[in-house]
TILUM-886807 format. One record per residue: y, z, x of N, C-alpha, C, O in turn; residue in one letter. Coordinates in pm, whole numbers, plus 50000, padded with zeros to 5 digits. Last residue first. Layout:
N
YZXYZXYZXYZXA...
***
This chain:
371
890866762484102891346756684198891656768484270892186767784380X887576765083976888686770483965889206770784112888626775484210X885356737383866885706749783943886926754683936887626746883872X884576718383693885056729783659885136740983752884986752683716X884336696183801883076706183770883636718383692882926726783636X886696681283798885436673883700884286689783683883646692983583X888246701383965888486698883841887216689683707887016691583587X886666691284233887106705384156886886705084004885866707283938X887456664784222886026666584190885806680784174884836684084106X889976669484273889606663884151888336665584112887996667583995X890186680184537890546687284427889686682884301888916690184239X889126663484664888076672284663888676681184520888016686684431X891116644084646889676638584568889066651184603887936650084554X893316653384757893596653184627891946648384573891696649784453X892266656085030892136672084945892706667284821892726676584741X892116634885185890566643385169890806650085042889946650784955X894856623085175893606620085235892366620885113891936614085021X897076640985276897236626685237896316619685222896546607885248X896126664885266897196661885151897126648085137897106642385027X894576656985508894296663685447894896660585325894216652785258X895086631785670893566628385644893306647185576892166651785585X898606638985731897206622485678895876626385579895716624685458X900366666985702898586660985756897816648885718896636648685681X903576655685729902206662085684901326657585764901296649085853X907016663385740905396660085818904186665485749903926677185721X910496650685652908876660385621907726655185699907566643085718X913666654485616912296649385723911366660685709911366672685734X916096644385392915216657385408913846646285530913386634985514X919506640885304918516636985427917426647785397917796659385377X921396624685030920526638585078919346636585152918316632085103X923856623184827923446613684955922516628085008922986639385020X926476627684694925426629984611924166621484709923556612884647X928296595384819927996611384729926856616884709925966608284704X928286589285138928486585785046928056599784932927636610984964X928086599785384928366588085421928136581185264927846569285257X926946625185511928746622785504929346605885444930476601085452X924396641185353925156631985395926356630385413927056634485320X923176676485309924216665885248924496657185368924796662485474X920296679685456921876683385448921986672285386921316661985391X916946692385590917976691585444919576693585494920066703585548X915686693785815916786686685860917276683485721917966673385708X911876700285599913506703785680914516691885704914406681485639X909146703585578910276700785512911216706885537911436718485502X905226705885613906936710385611907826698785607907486687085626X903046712185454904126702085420904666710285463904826721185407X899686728485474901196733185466901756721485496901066716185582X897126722585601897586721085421898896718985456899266707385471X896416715085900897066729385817897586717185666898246706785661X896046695886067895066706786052895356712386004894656722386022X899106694286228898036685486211896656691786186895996693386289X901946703486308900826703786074899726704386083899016710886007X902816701486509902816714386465901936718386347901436728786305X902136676886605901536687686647901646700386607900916709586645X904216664486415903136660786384901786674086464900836678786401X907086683486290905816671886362904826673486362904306683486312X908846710186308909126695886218908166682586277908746672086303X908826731186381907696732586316907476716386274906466711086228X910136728986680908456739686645908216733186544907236726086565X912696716786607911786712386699910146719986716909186714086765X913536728586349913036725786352912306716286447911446708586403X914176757586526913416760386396912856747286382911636747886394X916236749186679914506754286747914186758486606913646769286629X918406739086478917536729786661916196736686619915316731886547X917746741786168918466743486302917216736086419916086731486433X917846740685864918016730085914918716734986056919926733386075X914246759785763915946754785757916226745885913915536744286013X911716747085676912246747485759913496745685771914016734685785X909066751585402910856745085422910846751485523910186761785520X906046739385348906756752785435908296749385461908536743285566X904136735585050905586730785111905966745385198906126756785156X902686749784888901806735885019903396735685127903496735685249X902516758684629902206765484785902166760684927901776765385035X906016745284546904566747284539903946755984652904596760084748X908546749684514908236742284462906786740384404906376736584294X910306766384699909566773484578908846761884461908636764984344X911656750284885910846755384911909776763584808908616766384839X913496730084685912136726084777911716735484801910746735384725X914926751284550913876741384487913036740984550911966746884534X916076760484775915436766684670914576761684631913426765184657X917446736084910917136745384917915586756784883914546759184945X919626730984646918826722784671917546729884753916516730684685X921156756184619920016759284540919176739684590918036738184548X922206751384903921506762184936920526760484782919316762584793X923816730084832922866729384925921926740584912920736737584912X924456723084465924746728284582923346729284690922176729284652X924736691884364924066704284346924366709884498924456703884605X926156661384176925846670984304925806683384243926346687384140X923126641284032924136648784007925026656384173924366655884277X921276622584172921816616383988923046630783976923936628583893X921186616884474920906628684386921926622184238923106618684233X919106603284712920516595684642920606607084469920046603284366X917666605984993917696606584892918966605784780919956611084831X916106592285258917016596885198917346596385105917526584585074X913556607985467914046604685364915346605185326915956615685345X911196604785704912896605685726912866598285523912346588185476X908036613485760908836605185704910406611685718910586623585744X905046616885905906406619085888907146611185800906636600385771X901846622185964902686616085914904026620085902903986632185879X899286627286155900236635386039901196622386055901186614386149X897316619386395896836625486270897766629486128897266633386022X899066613386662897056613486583896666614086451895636608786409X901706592486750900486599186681899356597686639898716588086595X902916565586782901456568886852901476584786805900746589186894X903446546686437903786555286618902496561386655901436562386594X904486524186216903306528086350903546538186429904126533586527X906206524285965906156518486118905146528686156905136540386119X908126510385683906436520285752906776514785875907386504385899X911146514085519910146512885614909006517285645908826529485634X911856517185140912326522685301910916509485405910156500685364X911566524284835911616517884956912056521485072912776531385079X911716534284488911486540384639911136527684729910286520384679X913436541084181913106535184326912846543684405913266555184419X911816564383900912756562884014912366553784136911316555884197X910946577683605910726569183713911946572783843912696582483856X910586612883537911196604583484911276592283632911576596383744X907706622783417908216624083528909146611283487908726601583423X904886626683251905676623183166907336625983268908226631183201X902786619083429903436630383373903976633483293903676644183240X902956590883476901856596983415901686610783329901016613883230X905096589583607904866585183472903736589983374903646591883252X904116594983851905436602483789905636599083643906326606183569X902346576183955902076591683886902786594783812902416597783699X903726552283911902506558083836902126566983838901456570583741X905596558184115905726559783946904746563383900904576574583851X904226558484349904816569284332905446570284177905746581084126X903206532684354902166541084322902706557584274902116565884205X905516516484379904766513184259903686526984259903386531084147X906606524584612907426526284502906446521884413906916526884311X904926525684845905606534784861906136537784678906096548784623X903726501684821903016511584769903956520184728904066523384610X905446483284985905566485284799904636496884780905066503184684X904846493485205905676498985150906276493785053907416496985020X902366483385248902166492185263903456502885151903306512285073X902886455685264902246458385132902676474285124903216478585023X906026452485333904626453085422904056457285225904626459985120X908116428285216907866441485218906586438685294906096427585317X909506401485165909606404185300909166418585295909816424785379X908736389084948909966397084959910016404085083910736414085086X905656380585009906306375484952908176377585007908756369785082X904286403685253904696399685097905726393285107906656396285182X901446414985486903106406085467903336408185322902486415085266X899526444885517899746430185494901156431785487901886441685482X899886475085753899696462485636900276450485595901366446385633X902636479985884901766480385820901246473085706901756467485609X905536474886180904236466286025903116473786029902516475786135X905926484986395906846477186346906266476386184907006477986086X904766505986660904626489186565904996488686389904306491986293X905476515187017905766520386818905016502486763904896491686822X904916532887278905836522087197905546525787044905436536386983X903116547487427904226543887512905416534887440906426530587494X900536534787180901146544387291902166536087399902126524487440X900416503387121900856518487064901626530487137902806533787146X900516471487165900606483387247901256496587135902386497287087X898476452286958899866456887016899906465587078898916472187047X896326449786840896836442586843898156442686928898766432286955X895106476386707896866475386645896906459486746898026455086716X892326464086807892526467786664894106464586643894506454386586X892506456587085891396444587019891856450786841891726442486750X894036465087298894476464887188893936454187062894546447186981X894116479287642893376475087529893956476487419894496487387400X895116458087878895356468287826894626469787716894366458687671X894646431888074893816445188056893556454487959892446459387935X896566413087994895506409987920894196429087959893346434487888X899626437087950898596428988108897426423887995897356431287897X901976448687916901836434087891900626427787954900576416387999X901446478688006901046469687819900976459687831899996454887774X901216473088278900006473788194900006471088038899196465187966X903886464588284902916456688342901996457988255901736449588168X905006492488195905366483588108904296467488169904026459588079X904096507988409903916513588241903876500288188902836496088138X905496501988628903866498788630903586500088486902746492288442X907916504188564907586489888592906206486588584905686475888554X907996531588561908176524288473907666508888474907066503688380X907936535888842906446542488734906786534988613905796531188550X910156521288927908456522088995907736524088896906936515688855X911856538888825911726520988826910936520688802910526519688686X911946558688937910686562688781911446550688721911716550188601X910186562689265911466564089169911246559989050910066556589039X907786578789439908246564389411909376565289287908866572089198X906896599889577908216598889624908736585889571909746580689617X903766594389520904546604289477906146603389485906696606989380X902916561089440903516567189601904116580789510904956577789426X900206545789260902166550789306902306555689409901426552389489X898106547489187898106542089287900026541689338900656537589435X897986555088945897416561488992897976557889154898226567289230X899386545988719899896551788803899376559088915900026567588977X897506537788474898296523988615899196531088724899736524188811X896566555888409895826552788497896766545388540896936545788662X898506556688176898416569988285898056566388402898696569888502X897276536688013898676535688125899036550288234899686551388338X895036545887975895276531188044896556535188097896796536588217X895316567087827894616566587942894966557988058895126560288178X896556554987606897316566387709896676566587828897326566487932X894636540787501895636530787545896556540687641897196536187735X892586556987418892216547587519893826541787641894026540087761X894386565487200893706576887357893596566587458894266566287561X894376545087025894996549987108894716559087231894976556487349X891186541486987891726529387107893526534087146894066529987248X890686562386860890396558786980891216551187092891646552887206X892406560686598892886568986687891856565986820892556568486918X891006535386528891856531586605892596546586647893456545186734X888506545386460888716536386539889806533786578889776528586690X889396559486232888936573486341889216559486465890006561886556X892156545386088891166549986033890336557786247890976559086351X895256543586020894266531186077892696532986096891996523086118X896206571586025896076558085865894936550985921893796552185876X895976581986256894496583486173894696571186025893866565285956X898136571786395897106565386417895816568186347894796561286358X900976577186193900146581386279898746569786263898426562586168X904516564486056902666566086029901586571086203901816565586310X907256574785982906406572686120904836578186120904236588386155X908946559585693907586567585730907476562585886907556550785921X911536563985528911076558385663910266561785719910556568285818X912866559385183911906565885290910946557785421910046549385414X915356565784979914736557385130913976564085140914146575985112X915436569084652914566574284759914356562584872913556553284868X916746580484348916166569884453915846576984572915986589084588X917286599884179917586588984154917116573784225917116562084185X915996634584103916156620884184916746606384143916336603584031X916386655183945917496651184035917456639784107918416634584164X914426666183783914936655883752916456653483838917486650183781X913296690483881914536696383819915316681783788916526682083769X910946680983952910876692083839912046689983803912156686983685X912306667484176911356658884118911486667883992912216662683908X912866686484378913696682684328913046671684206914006668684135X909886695884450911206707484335912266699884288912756702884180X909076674284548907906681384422909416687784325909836685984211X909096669684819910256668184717909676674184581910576680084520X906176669984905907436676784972908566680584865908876692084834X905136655684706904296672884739905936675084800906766681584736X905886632384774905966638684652905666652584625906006659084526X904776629585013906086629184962906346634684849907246643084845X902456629385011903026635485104904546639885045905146650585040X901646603384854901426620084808902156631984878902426642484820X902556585085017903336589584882903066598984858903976606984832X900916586385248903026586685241903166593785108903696604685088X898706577685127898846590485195900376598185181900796608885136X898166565784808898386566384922898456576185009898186586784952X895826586784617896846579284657897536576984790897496585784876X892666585684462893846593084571894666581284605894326569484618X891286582684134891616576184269892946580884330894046580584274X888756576483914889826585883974890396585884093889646591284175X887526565683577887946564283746889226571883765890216573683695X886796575683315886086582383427886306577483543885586581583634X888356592883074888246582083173887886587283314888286596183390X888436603682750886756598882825887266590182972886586580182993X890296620282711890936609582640889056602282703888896591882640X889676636882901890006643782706889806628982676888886627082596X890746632483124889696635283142888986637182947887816638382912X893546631083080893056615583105891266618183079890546609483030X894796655283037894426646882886893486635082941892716629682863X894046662083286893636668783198893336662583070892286662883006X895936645883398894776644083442893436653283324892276649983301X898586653183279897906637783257896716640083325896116630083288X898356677283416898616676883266898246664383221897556663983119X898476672683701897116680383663897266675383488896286669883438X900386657583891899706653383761899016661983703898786656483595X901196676284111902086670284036901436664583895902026667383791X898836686984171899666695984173901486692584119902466699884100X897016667284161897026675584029898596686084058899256691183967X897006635984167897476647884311897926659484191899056659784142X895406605484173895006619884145896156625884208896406620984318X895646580683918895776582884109896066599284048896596603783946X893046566983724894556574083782894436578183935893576578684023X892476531383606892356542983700893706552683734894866549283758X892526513783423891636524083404891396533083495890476541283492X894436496483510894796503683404893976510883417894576521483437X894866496383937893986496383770894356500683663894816511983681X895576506884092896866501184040896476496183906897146492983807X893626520284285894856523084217895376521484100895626530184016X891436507384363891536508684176893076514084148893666513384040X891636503084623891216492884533891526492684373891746483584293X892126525884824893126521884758893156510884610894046509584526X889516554084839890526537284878891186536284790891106542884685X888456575084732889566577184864890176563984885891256562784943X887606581984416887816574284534888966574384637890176573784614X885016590784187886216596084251886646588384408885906590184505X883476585083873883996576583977885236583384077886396581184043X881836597183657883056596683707882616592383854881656595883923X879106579783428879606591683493881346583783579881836572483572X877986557183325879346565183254879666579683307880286588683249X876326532083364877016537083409878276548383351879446544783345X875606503183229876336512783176876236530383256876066539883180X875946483383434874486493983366874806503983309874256514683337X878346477483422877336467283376876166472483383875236465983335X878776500183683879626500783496878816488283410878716492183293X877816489083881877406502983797877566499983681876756497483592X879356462983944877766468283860877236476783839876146476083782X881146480083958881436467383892880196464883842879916464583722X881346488984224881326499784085881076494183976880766501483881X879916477184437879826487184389879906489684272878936492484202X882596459384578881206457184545880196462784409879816455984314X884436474584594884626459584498882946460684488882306462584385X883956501584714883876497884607883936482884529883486481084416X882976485784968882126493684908882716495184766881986489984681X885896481285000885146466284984883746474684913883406470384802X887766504385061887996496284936886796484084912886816477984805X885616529785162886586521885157886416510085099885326504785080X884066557285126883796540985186884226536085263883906534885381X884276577585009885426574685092884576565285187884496566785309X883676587784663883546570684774884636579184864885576585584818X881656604484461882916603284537882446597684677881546600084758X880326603184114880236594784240881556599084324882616597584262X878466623583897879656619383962879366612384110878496615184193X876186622883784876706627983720878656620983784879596615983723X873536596783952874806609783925875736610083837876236599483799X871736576383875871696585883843872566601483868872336612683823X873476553984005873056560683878871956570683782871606571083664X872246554884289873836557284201873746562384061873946573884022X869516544884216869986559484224871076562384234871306573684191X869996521384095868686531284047869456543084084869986550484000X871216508384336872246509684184870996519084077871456522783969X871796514584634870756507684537871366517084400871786528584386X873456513084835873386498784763872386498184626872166488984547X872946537485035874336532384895874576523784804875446523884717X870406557884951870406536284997871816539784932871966543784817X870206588785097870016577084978870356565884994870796564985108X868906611685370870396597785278869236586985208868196581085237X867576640085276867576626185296868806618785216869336618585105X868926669285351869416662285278868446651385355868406651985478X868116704985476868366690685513868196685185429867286690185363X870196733585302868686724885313869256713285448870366712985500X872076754485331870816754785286869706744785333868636747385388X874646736685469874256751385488872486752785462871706752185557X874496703985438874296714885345874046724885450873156721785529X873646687785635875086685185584875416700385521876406707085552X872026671285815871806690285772873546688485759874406687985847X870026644885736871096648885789871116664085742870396668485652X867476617685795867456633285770868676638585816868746638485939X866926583685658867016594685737867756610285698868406613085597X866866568185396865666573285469865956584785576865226594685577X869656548285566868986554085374867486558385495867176554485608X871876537685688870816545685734869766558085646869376569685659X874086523685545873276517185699872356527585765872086526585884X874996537485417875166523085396874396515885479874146503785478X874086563085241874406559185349874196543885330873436538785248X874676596785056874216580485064874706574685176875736579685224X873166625984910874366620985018873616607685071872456606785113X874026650684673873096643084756874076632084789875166628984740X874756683784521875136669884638873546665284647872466671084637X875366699284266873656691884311874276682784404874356671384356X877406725184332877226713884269875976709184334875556714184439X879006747584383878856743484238878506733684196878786729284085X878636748484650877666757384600878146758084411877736766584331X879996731884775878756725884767877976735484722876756734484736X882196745084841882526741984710881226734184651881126730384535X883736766084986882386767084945882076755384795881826758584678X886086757185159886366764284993884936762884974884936752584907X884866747785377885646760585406885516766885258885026777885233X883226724085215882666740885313883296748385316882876759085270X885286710185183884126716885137883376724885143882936732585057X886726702185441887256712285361886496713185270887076722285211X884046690385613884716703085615885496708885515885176720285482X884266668585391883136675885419883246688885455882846698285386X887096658185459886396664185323885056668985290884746672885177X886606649885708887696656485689887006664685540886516675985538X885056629285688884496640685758885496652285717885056663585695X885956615185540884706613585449884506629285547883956639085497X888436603685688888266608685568887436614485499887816619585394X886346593585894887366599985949887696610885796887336622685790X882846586985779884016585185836885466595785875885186607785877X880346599685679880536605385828882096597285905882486599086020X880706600185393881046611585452881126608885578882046615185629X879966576485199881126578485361881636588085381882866588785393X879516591184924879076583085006880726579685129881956580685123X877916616184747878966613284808878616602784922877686604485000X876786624384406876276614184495877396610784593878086601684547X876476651884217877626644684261876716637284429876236643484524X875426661283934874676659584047875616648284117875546636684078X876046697883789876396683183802876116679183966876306685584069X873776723183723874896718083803874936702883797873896696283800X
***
């Protein structure tokens, strides 16, 4: 068995993909051993079978000696990291949950269920970095996947309402924290007090030096924020150039014909899933019902939700995904407000599709397991 060295398992991402390892048994096709950045020497029961000592993450003797490396670190573990692997010649695979190598010539961004055919030749061709993609984008592309096959896209708004797991397990805390907080400023109300009153106390406490916001910096809960990630130049958040440079590079990779993508990222107080409001700008018109079609027979992941009230108030959010593979995908209709114009709102799971499960796949695929 190939001897795969996984390091930041006990983060938000790193835990997420531990479990879905287990569920698909998948530590029973491979030699794990398991590294720590800040606690080499000690005893963890990760494995069903044995207890595991963590390995030094820093020490480049025993990195190298795996067959395969999968990082959900994050991006500074690798700057560090891989750079002197590969200067010890180093020639096993590299599988990574940050964002650092993306955009690398020598790295692909993984989501086999759109790339597997470039991932296949990439693996033929000897390249051994492998790297998940944003969250949004994979999300997205999993959703739309059918219209993508049948070359109908032409462009793409997309208005992501990012959840608090992007920001990683620390700041879904300090949201909770921040509901707490304002729940609590009501403690002291008068039952019979008018919802001025409860409002006036809500909005005190965000603005109060009390409230806590040492990470978003801003009040979350009870509100929204505006910016992800860094500034640019062209007035984009970094976040959402991703949106359009990382979503080619797959699509290219494929041999997928390009296409713009921009829109907005914004913050909301969700936990864990992601949304997005897309709109989509169709190179032909096609009728609704085989639009439809597509999306839902696209892949196994996508649950289409036709476009009514209580169909999609149940399934269309974030409490309905959060923990389930399944992409849904609904509020599909033609636009009134120019041609060939096409609304679809999808939710996924962050820290699964958008996360954990294109690098567990891949490290699938390096062992040869069968997906």
């Amino acid at each position: 068995m190939l001897k795969v060295g996984i390091i930041g398992w006990r983060g938000m991402v790193g835990s997420v993909l531990i479990q879905r390892m287990h569920e698909e048994n998948d530590f029973e096709s491979i030699d794990a051993h398991f590294f720590s950045t800040s606690q080499s020497g000690g005893k963890v029961r990760i494995l069903n079978s044995q207890e595991s000592t963590l390995l030094d993450a820093f020490d480049a003797d025993e990195l190298t000696k795996m067959d395969i490396l999968l990082s959900c670190q994050g991006g500074d573990y690798t700057k560090r990291i891989l750079h002197s692997l590969r200067e010890k010649n180093w020639s096993g695979h590299w599988v990574d949950a940050a964002s650092t190598l993306r955009m690398n010539s020598d790295a692909m961004i993984v989501l086999d269920p759109i790339n597997k055919e470039a991932i296949d030749t990439a693996i033929a061709r000897g390249n051994k970095n492998w790297v998940g993609g944003n969250c949004t984008v994979s999300l997205m592309l999993l959703a739309i996947h059918g219209l993508i096959k049948k070359d109908l896209v032409e462009w793409v708004s997309s208005m992501t309402y990012q959840a608090a797991s992007g920001a990683g397990a620390q700041n879904m805390k300090e949201l909770l924290i921040q509901m707490g907080e304002l729940s609590g400023s009501l403690n002291n109300i008068k039952p019979d007090s008018s919802i001025l009153d409860l409002d006036k106390e809500v909005q005190l406490m965000m603005k109060s030096e009390r409230f806590t916001k040492k990470l978003f910096t801003a009040p979350l809960a009870g509100s929204l924020i505006p910016w992800i990630d860094e500034e640019l130049e062209n007035g984009q958040s970094r976040e959402e150039w991703k949106g359009g440079v990382e979503t080619n590079k797959i699509l290219k990779s494929n041999g997928y014909k390009a296409f713009n993508v921009d829109g907005l990222c914004v913050r909301i107080g969700a936990m864990r899933s992601h949304s997005q409001a897309l709109t989509i700008k169709l190179n032909k018109d096609f009728p609704i019902k085989e639009i439809e079609e597509l999306i839902a027979s696209a892949n196994p992941w996508v649950h289409f939700v036709p476009n009514n009230k209580e169909k999609s108030i149940k399934n269309l959010s974030p409490a309905a995904v959060s923990g389930k593979l399944s992409i849904s995908v609904g509020r599909v209709r033609k636009l009134n407000v120019g041609e060939n114009l096409l609304s679809v709102f999808t939710v996924g799971d962050q820290l699964l599709w958008g996360a954990a499960e294109p690098v567990r796949r891949m490290l699938n695929i390096l062992t040869n397991k069968k997906l």
